[in-house]
C-alpha positions in Angstrom: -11.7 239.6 49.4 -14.4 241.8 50.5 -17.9 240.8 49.2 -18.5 243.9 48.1 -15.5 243.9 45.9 -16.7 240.6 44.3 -20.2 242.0 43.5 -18.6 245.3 42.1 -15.0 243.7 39.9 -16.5 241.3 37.5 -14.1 240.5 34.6 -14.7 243.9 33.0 -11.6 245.9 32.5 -13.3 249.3 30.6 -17.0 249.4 31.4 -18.5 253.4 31.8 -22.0 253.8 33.7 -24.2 256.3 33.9 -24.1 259.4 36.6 -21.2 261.8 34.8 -21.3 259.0 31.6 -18.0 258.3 33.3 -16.9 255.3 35.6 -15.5 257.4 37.9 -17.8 260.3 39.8 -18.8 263.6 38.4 -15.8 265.6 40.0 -13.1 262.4 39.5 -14.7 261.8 35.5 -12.7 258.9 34.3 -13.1 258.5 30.8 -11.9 262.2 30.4 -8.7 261.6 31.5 -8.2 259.5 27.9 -6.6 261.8 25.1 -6.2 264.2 28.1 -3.3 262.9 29.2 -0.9 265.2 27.9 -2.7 268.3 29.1 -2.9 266.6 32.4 0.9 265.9 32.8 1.5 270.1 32.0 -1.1 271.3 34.8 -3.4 272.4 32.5 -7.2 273.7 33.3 -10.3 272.6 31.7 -12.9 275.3 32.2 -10.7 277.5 34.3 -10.1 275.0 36.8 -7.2 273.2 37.6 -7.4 269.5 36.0 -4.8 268.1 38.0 -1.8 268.8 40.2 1.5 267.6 39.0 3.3 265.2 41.6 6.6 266.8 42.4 9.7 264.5 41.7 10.1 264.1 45.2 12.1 260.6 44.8 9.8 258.7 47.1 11.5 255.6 48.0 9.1 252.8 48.0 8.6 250.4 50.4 9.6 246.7 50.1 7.2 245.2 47.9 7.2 241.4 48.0 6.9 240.1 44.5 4.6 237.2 43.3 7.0 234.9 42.8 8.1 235.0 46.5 5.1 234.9 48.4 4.1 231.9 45.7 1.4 233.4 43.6 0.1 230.7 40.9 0.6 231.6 37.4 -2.4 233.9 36.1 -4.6 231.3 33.5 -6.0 233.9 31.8 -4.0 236.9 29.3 -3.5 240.1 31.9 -3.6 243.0 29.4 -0.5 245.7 29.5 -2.3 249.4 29.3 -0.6 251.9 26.5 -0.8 254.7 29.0 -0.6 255.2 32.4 -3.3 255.3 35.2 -4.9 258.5 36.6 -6.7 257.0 39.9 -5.5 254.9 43.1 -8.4 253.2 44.6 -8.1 251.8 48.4 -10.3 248.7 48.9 -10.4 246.7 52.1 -10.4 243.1 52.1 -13.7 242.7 54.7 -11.4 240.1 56.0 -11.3 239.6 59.9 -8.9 242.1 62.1 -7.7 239.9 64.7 -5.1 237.7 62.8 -1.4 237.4 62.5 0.7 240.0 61.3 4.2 238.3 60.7 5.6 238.0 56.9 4.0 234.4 56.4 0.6 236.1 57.6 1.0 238.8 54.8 2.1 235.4 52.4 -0.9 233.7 53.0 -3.3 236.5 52.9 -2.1 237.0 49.5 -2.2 233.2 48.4 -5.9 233.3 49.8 -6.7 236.3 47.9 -5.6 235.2 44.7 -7.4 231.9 45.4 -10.5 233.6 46.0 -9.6 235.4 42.1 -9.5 232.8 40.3 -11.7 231.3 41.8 -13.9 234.2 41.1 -13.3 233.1 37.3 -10.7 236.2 37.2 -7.4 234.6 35.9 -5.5 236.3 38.5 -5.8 238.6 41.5 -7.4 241.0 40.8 -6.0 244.0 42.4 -2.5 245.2 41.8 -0.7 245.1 45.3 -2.0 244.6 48.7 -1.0 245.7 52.3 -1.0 243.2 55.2 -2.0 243.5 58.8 1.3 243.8 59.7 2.6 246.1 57.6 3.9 244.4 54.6 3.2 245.2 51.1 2.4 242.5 48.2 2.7 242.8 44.7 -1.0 241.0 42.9 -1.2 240.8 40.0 1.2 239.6 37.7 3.2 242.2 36.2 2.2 245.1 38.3 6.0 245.4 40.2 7.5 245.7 37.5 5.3 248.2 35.1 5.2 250.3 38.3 9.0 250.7 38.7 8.6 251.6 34.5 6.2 254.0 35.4 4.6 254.0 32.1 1.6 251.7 31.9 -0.2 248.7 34.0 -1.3 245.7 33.8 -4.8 246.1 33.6 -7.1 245.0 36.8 -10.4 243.7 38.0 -10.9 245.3 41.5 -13.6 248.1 40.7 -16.6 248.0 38.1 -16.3 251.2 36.5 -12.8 251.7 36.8 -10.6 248.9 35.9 -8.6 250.8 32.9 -8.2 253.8 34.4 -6.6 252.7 37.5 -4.4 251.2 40.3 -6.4 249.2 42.7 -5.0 248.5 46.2 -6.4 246.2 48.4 -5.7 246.4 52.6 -6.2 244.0 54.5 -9.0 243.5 57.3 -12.3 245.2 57.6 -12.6 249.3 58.0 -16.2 249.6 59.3 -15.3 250.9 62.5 -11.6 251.2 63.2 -8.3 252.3 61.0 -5.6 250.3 59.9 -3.3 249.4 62.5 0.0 251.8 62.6 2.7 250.0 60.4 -0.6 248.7 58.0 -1.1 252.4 57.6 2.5 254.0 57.2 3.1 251.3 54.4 -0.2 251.7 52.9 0.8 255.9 53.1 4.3 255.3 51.5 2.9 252.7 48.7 0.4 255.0 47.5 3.4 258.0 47.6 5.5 255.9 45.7 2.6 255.2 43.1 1.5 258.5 42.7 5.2 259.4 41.8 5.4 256.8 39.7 2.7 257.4 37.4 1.9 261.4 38.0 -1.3 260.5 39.8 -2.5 263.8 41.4 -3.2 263.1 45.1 -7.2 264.4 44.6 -7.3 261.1 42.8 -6.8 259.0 45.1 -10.6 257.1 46.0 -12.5 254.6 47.8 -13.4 251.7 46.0 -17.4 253.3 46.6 -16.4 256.8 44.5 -16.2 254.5 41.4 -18.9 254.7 39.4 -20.8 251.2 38.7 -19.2 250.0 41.8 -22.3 249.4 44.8 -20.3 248.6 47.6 -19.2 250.4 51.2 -16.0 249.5 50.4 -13.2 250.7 52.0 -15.2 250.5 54.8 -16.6 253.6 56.5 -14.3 254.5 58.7 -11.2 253.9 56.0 -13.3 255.7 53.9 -13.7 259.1 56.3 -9.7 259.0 56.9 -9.2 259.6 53.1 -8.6 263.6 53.7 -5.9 263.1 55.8 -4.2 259.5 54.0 -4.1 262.2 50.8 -2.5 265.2 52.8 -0.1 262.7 54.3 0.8 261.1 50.5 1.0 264.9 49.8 3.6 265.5 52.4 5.7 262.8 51.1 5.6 264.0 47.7 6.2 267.6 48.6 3.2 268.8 46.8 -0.6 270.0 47.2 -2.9 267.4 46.5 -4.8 270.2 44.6 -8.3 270.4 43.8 -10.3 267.6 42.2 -10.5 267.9 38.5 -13.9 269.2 36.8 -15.5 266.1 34.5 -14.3 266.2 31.1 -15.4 264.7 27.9 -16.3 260.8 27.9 -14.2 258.4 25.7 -17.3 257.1 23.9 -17.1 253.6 21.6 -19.2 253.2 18.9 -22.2 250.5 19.5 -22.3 247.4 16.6 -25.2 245.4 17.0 -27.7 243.3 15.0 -28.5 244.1 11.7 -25.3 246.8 11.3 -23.2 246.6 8.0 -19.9 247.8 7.3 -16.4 248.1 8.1 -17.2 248.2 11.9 -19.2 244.9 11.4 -16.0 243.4 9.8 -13.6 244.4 12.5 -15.8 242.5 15.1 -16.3 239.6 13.3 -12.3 239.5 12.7 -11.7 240.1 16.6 -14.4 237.0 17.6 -12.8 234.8 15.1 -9.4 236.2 17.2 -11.0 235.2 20.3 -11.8 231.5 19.1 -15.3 232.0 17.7 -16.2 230.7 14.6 -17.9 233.3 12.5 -17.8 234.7 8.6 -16.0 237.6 8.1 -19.1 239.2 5.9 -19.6 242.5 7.3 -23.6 241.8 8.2 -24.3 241.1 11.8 -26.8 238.7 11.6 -27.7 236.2 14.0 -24.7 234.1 13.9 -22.6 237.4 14.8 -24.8 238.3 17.3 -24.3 234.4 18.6 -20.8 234.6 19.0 -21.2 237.8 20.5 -23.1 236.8 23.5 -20.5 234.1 23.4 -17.9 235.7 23.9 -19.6 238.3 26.0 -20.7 235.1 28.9 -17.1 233.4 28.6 -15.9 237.3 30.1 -18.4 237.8 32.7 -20.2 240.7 30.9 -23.4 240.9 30.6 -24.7 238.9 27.1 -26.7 240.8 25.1 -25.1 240.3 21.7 -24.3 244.2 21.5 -20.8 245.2 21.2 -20.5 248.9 22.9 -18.4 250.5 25.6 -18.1 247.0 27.8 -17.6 244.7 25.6 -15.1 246.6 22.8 -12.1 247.1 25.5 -12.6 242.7 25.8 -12.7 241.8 22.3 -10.0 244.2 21.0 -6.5 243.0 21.7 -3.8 245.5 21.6 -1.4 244.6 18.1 1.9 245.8 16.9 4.5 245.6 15.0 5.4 241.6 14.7 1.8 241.2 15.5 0.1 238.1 13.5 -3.8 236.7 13.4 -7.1 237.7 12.8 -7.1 241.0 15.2 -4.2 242.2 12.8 -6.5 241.6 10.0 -9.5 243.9 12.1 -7.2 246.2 12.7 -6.1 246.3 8.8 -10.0 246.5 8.0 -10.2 249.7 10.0 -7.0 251.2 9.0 -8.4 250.8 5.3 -11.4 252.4 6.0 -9.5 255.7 7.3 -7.7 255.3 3.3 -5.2 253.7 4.5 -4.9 251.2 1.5 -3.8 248.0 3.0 -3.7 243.8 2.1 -5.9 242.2 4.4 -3.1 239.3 5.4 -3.2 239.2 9.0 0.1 240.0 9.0 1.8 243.7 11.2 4.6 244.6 9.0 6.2 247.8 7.8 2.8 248.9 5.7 0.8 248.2 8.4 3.2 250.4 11.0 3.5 252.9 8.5 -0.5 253.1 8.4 -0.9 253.5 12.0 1.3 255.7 12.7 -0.4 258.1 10.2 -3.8 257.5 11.8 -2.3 258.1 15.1 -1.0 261.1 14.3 -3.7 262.6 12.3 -6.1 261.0 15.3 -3.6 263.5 17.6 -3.1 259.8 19.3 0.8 258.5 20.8 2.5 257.8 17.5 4.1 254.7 18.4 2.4 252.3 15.7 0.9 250.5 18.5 -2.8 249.6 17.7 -4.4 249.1 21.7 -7.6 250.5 23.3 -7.3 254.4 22.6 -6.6 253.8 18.9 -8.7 251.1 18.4 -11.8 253.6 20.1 -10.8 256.2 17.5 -10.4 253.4 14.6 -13.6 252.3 14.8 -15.7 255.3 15.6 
């Protein structure tokens, strides 16, 4: 894994930094893309200039990508969260890892074994990237889960491979180091059709595909400068295979901003973070006064997820603490999420319990919110909840 990837993927899935208040760079913003989604699938322009490129249904057949279970991934130990949307960026990371290895299928089996290893040990539950591309060729699934959501096409299992960046996108790593040389041939015609077959998948203009280093928050040389300079043509050749233009890069749109609950705050918003840390195993009153205590099991919660702990809940740490709940849902996050449905009018009992009024109520708050009416309470409507 490269080192610069490990200084630049903590355990953060939804940070935003400063530069374009965005994770991703001022022409690839990447908290815009949230609640743009729609306007994004039609082509549609944000300030008279294109905002993305629609990937032509091209039916790019994918390459062989070995799953977890038959390389011999470990099971993930921590929860790898599902995404209620899709992604809108590919990133290429290299591994730093030497060049001069094997590049048979048990090479590319126990590059990925290592990797993962090097993930959990990392404290990450999982590897943290979503496939990876050996020496010779071959490409892996990573983390659990992220075969099988791409083949859906419809959301992914959220990452750890770039600060900045994790919800918002597909990581891939490729194996070796990319400092001063390319990716051997067959490394780079699989990592080409991969990334075609992603982009298809998900609708993921071509101008989006980045180097680990465009990501905002993330200080590394990652992919390697050389890697990194052979990104113009990588995009024109995914562009070929998808029959399309890989278009211009979109203009920064508006960030997806979370409201900040800290020490001394009362209220409703108070109530649904006290709800989601008793969720998470903390013991705290449900009171609706951060006082100490709250701000304790905070920075609790904050240092058992690698964030930084300083008892604030904003745009890092909400994405951690609040679990996606639906229908069939039970627990205390139900009962934060029924706090904050109330406080839109919403009427409900506080029992902890997603059933029929609950549904009901979120649907109406997604669909007054202009949200994806599908009752499902995850990190876009739990942003506009709590706002």
């Amino acid at each position: 894994m490269c080192s610069d990837c490990v200084r630049s993927a903590p355990a953060t899935p939804a940070p935003t930094l400063p530069a374009a208040r965005s994770g991703f760079p001022g022409r690839l913003s990447r908290r815009g893309v949230l609640g743009l989604g729609a306007a994004a699938a039609a082509g549609l322009t944000v300030g008279g200039s294109l905002l993305v490129t629609e990937v032509a249904n091209a039916a790019v057949k994918p390459p062989t990508i070995i799953p977890t279970a038959e390389w011999g991934a470990k099971p993930a130990t921590t929860r790898i969260d599902l995404s209620e949307y899709r992604p809108t960026y590919l990133v290429i990371h290299h591994m730093a890892t030497p060049n001069n290895v094997a590049t048979t299928k048990a090479a590319a089996y126990q590059i990925a074994r290592d990797c993962q290893s090097w993930h959990l040990g990392n404290g990450w539950g999982d590897t943290g990237q979503h496939f990876s591309v050996s020496r010779g060729g071959y490409a892996l699934e990573g983390r659990h889960g992220s075969l099988n959501a791409l083949r859906g096409g419809k959301n992914f299992p959220i990452g750890i491979h770039a600060r900045g960046g994790n919800d918002r996108s597909i990581g891939i790593e490729t194996q070796g180091t990319f400092t001063s040389e390319l990716p051997p041939a067959a490394q780079w015609k699989t990592l080409v059709q991969l990334a075609a077959y992603i982009c298809q998948q998900y609708r993921i203009p071509t101008s989006r595909i980045i180097g680990h280093r465009d990501v905002n928050g993330s200080s590394t040389a990652c992919p390697g400068n050389t890697l990194y300079a052979a990104l113009p043509r990588f995009r024109q050749e995914v562009a070929k295979l998808l029959s399309s233009d890989p278009g211009p890069a979109p203009e920064p749109a508006p960030e997806f901003v979370w409201a900040v609950v800290g020490l001394g705050d009362r209220g409703f918003r108070t109530k649904v973070v006290q709800h989601l840390l008793r969720q998470s195993g903390r013991s705290v009153e449900v009171d609706g006064s951060f006082g100490p205590k709250t701000e304790a099991a905070v920075k609790s919660f904050q240092k058992a997820a690698q964030l930084d702990a300083d008892g604030v809940v904003g745009k890092v740490t909400w994405p951690r603490l609040a679990v996606t709940v639906r229908n069939g849902s039970t627990g205390e996050a139900v009962k934060g999420a029924q706090v904050a449905l109330n406080a839109r009018g919403a009427g409900l009992q506080i029992d902890g319990s997603f059933g029929p009024a609950t549904t009901a109520a979120a649907r109406s708050f997604q669909q007054s919110a202009k949200l994806v009416v599908d009752a499902v309470i995850g990190p876009k409507t739990w942003n506009a909840l709590t706002k």
